[in-house]
N, C-alpha and C positions, 0 to 999 in steps of 0.2 A: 541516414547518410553514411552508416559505416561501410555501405557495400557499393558507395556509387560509382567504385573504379570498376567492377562487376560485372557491367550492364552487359554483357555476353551472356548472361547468366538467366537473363531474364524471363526467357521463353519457358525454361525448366521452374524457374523459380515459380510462374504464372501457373502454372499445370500444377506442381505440390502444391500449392496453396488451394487451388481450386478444389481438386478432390480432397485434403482435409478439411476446406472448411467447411465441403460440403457435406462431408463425413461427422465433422461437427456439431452442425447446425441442425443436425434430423436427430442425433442420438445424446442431446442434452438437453437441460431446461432450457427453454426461452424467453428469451427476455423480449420477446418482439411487440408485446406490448406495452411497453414501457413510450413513449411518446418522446419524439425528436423531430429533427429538421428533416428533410426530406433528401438523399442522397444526392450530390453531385455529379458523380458520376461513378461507372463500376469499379474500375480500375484505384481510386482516390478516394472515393467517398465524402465525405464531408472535413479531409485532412489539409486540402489546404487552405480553406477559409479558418482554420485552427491555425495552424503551423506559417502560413503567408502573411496573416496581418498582423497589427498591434499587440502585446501580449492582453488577455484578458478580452479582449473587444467579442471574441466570438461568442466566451464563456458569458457575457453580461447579456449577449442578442439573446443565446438560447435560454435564459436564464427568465429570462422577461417572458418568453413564447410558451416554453415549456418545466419552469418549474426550476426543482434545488435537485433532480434528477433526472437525468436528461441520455437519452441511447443516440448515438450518432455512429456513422458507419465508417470503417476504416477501409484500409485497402482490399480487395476481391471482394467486398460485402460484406466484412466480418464485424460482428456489431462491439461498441466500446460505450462506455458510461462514464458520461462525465457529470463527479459527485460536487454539488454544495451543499449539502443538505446537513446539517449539525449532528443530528443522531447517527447518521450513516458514515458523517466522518468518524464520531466518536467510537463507534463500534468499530471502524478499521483499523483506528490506530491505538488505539486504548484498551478496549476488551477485549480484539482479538488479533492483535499486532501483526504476531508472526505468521499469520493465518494468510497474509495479504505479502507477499514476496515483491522484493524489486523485480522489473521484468528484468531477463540476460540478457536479452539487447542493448536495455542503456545501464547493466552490471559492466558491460564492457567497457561500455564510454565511461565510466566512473573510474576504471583501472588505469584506462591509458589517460584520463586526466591527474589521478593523483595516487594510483597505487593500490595494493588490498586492503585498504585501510576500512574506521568505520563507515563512511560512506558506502563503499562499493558492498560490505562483508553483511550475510544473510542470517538467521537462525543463528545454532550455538555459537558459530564463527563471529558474530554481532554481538550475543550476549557477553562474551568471552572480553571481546575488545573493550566493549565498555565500559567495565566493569575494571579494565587494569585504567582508561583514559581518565571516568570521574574525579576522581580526586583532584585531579587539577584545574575541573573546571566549576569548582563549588563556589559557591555564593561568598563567603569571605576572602577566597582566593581571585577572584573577580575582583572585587572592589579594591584589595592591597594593590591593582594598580590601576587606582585612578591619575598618580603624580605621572606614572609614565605616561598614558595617554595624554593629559594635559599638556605634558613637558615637548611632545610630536605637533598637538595642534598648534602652541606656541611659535614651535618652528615656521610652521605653516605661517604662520598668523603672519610671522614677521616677513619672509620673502614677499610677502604678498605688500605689505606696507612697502616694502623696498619697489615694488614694482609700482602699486600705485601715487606712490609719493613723487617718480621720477617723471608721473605724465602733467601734458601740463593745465587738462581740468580735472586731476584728485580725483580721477576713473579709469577705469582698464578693464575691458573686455575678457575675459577671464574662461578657458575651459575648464570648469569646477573639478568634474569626474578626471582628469588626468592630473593634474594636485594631489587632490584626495586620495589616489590611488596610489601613489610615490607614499604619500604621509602615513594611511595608514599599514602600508607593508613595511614600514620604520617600527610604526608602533606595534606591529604585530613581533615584529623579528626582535624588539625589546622584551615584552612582555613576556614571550614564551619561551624565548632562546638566550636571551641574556644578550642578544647579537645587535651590531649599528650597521643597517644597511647604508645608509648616509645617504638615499634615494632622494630628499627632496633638496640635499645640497649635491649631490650629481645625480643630475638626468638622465646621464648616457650608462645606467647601474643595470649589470648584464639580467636580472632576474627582474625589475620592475619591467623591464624592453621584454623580456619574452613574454610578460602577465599582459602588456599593454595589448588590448583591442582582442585577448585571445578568444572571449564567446562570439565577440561578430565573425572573429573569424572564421571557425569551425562552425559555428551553428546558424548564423547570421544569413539573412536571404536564402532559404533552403529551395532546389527547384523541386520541380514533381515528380522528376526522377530519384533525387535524394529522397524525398518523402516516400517516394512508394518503397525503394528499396528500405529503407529505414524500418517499415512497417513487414513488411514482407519475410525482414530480418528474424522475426520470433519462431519461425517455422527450420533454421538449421537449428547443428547441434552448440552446445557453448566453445566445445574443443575449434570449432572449425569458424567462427566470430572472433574468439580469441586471438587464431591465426592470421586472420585479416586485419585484425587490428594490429600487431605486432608486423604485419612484412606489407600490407598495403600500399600501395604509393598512390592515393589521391591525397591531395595538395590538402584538405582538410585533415587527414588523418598523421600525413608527416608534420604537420603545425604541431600535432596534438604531439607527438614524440619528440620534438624537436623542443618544445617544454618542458616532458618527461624529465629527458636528460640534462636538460639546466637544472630545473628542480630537485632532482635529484644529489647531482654534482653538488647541489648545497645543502641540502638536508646529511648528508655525507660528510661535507665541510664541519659542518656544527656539531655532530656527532665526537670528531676527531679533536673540536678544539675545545670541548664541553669534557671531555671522558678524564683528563686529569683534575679537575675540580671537584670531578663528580666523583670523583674514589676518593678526595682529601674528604669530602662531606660537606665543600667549600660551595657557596652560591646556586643552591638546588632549588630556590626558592621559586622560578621562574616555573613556568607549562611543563617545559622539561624536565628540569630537574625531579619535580612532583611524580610525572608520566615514568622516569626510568625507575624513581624509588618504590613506586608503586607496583612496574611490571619486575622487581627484583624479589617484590613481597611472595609473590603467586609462586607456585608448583609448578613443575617441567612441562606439565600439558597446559596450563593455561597460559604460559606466558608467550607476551610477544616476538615472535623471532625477529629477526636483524629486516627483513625488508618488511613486514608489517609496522614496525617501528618508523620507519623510512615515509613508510604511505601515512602513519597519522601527522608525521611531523609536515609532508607536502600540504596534506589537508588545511592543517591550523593555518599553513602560510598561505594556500590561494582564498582559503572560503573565511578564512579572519580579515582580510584585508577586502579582497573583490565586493562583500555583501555588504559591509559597513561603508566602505567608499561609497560604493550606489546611494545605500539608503541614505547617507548625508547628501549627498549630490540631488536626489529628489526632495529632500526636507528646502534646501534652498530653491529649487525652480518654486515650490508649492510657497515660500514664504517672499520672493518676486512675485506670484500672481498678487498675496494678498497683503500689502504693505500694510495694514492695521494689525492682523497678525501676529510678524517681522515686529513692532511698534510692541506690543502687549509682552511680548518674548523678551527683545530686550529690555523694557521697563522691568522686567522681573529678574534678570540675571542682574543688572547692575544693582536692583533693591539687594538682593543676597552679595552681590562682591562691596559694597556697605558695611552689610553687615560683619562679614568676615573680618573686615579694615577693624572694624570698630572691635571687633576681641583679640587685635595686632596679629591675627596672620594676613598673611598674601596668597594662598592657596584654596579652593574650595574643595572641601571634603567630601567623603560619599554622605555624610549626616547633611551637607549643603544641597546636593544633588539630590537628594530622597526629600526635600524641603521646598523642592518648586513644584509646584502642584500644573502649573501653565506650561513650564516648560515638560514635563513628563507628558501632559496631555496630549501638544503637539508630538513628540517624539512618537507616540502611539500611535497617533492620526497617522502621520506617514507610515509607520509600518503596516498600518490598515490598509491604507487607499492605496501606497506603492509596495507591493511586498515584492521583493526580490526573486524569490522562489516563487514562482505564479504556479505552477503549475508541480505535483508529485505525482509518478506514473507506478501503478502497482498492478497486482492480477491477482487474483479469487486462486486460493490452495488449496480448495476443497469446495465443493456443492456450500452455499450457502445462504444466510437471509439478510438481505440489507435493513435494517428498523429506519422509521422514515419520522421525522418529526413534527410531521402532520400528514393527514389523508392525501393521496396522489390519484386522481383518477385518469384509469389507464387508456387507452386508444381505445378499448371493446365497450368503455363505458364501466369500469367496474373501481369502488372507491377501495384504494386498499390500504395499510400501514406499515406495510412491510414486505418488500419484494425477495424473491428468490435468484439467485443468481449463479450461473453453472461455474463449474469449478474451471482455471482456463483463461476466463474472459478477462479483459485489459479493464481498467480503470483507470481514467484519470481525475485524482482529488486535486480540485479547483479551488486553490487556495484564494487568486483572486475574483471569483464568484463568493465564495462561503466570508470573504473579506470587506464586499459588498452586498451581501447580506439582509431583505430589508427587513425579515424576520426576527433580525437577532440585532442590527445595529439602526434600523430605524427606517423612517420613509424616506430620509435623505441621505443614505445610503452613501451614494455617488457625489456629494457633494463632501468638498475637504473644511471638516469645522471641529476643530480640537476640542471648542466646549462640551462637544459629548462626553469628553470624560469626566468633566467637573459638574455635570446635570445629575448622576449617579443611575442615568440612563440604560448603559453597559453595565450596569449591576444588576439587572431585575433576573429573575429568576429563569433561568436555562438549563440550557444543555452545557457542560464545560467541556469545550474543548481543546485549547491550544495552551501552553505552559505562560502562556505572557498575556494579561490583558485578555485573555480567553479569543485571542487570535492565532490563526491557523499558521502565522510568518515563518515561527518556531516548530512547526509542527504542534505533536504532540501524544504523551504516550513510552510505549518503548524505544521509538524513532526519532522522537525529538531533537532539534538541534542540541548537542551537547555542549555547545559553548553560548548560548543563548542568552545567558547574565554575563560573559567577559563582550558581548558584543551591545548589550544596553546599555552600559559604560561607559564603552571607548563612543559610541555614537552619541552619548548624553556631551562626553566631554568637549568631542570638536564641533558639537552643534552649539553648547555655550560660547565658546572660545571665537568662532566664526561671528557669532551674529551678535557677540559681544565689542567686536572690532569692527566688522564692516557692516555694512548696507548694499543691498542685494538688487537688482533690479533687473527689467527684462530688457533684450537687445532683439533686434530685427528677426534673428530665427528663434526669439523664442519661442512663436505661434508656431513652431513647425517642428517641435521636441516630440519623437515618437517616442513609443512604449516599447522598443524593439524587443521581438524574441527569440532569445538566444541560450535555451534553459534558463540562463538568468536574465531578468528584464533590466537592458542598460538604455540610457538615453542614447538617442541618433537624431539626424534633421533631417527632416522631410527632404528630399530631395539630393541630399547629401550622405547616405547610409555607405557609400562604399569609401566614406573619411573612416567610418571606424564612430567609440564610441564618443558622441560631442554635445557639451548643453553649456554654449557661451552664454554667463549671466554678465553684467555688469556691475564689478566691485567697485566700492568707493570706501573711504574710511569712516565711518558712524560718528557723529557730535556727537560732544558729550556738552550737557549745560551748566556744570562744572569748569 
């Protein structure tokens, strides 16, 4: 979609693409026997039954038809492999990481979303980032703030009591995901900045209104011209994508800049209001403070310059808040469908806020949180069954061998273990395929039931893949989400907190919650997708038999 103000362009663009690909396809390995869906058509390929429907829906059809490895075709015929396969994720992101490059197609869109940070940043530039960001996102520094995120969902908890106290059957209709999303970019901009956006007590807060609805709206309903050009995009140079993306004027592209620069204007802000505490020595205890003392420790070539600094602080505030919001927002549709669930959950949070009482605190600790065995469960199930990141898009950086974790037999009839793959080609790792899994998570797979974690089912002996749960949510690897423990947290916290206070139930469109995909999967209703993102549950306030 970055070129679809372009479409002048397309005759030319059709002609290079045709003679490289065809230049391509005779003078490298092929992967043509590798078994998939049968093309759509030339021009598309099989892009927009990927790219037009639910997220994950296509991933699960071909997945049943053709395996945990799958060739599908993209724009002018150019073949792409879309990976669930355990061993062949492991190998791409674990043993041969940097091997497997973000394509510069969506290196672009990662810039003009949130900057050169580590998201967007490749090779040394990636190892580099990381390596000043860690520190701040360690497993004891995660949990030091469980009181904050608590003390946001609190917040939450109470407006929402304000609202449904004031109706007059003790119910309210409730758009979950636009709360949550105010809440947790409070908690994010506490945790990491030391900062109070004060979003869930003003709505009209200039930085939660430009985050509001922004994946539907740049990614949201793609047509087939966005899609083709989007695909067709890997054949310019990065200099000349860059360009388009910086001076562009399609109405999805100026969204995306029109972001930049609020986002920006405040990561800029906190910068300025942080820099005299941060030379007393005063309050460094936060994301940042850790991230500047850390990038101070480094040498003149490793350290972060002034706008890469800029681009991790964007990152922490859209991908802290937007991924945790979702996945609490799916955790509650998932605990509406199944009110016995909902029932087992809170029976266990209020057994442990009990027991708290009973050694005279009011607060639950991370030693409390690591002590629910039911509520962890659940929180994993939902990362499983909804992962946010459905889909990571990478390319082969050299001639290579996929290992396959079981025999694949190919279209010629021939059983093999491990495929060849030319150097070049796209891959998309199918987080929500390898998430449904029925090799690794069982024959029910597709069905949402948290006691798989407590059956010790997901322990039997595998392949390790993903840094959590041995799920793909987080990635995993050298690539790994890096804040992957400060976001188990803050989701553990306002999932207690929520379903600690209310009761959750389904309303008229809840049969009609799509999977929308938008890079990241947000809810929408069936019928309703140009509201932006929506999953009215119906709150009420939870009995207590106390």
């Amino acid at each position: 979609m970055i070129l679809d103000h372009i479409s002048v362009f397309a005759p030319v663009l059709l002609a290079t693409g045709l003679v490289y690909g065809l230049y391509r396809r005779y003078t490298r390995v092929s992967v043509a026997d590798i078994p998939g869906p049968k093309s759509d058509s030339f021009l598309l390929g099989n892009l927009r039954e990927l790219y037009q429907g639910q997220a994950g829906e296509a991933d699960f059809k071909w997945q049943r038809q053709f395996g945990d490895l799958v060739r599908i075709k993209s724009a002018i015929g150019d073949d792409v492999l879309l990976v669930s396969d355990p061993k062949a994720l492991q190998y791409m992101f674990q043993t041969s990481g940097y091997n497997f490059p973000k394509q510069k197609e969506r290196r672009v869109v990662s810039r003009l979303l949130n900057g050169p940070g580590i998201v967007w940043a490749d090779g040394d530039d990636h190892k580099r980032q990381r390596k000043v960001m860690l520190p701040g996102f360690g497993g004891p520094e995660s949990k030091a703030f469980v009181s904050v995120f608590r003390g946001y969902a609190s917040q939450l908890s109470a407006k929402w009591m304000d609202i449904v106290s004031n109706t007059d059957n003790q119910s309210a209709e409730l758009n979950v995901p636009s709360w949550l999303s105010r809440a947790t970019l409070d908690a994010i901009g506490d945790a990491a900045f030391g900062y109070h956006f004060g979003s869930v007590q003003d709505g009209g807060n200039f930085l939660a209104k430009s985050y509001s609805n922004l994946m539907s709206d740049i990614f949201g309903l793609p047509s087939a011209q966005q899609i083709f050009f989007q695909s067709v995009s890997k054949y310019l140079p990065m200099r000349l994508l860059d360009y388009l993306g910086d001076h562009g004027s399609s109405p999805r592209i100026v969204r995306m800049r029109d972001m930049q620069s609020v986002a920006t204007g405040v990561a800029k802000d906190l910068v300025k209001e942080k820099a005299e505490t941060l030379l007393q020595g005063k309050n460094n205890r936060d994301v940042f403070g850790l991230l500047v003392k850390a990038n101070m420790a480094q040498d003149a070539k490793t350290k972060l310059t002034e706008e890469e600094l800029l681009a991790q602080m964007r990152t922490v505030l859209f991908a802290g808040h937007e991924t945790t919001s979702n996945t609490v927002s799916w955790a509650l549709l998932e605990l509406a469908r199944n009110p016995k669930i909902q029932d087992r959950l809170r029976a266990e949070i209020r057994a442990t806020e009990v027991s708290v009482r009973a050694r005279g605190d009011s607060e639950f600790t991370i030693a409390d949180f690591d002590a629910m065995p039911y509520t962890i469960a659940v929180m994993k199930e939902v990362l499983r069954f909804h992962p946010v990141a459905y889909h990571v898009h990478r390319y082969a950086g050299r001639d290579d061998v996929l290992p396959l974790s079981r025999p694949m037999t190919t279209v010629s009839g021939k059983i093999v273990s491990e495929v060849p793959i030319p150097k070049g080609i796209r891959i998309i790792a199918s987080i929500a395929g390898y998430n449904r899994n029925k090799d690794v998570w069982g024959e029910d797979a597709h069905t949402f039931n948290p006691d798989r974690w407590l059956t010790g089912k997901t322990e039997k002996k595998g392949t390790s893949v993903g840094v959590y749960g041995n799920l793909m949510t987080f990635l995993g690897g050298i690539r790994s989400c890096i804040g992957w423990r400060f976001a188990v947290v803050e989701i553990q916290a306002f999932l207690i907190e929520m379903v600690n206070n209310f009761e959750f139930s389904l309303t008229e469109k809840s049969n009609r919650i799509r999977r929308e995909a938008c890079l990241v999967m947000v809810p929408t209703v069936e019928g309703e997708v140009e509201k932006g993102v929506q999953m009215p549950l119906s709150v009420s306030i939870a009995t207590r038999d106390d």
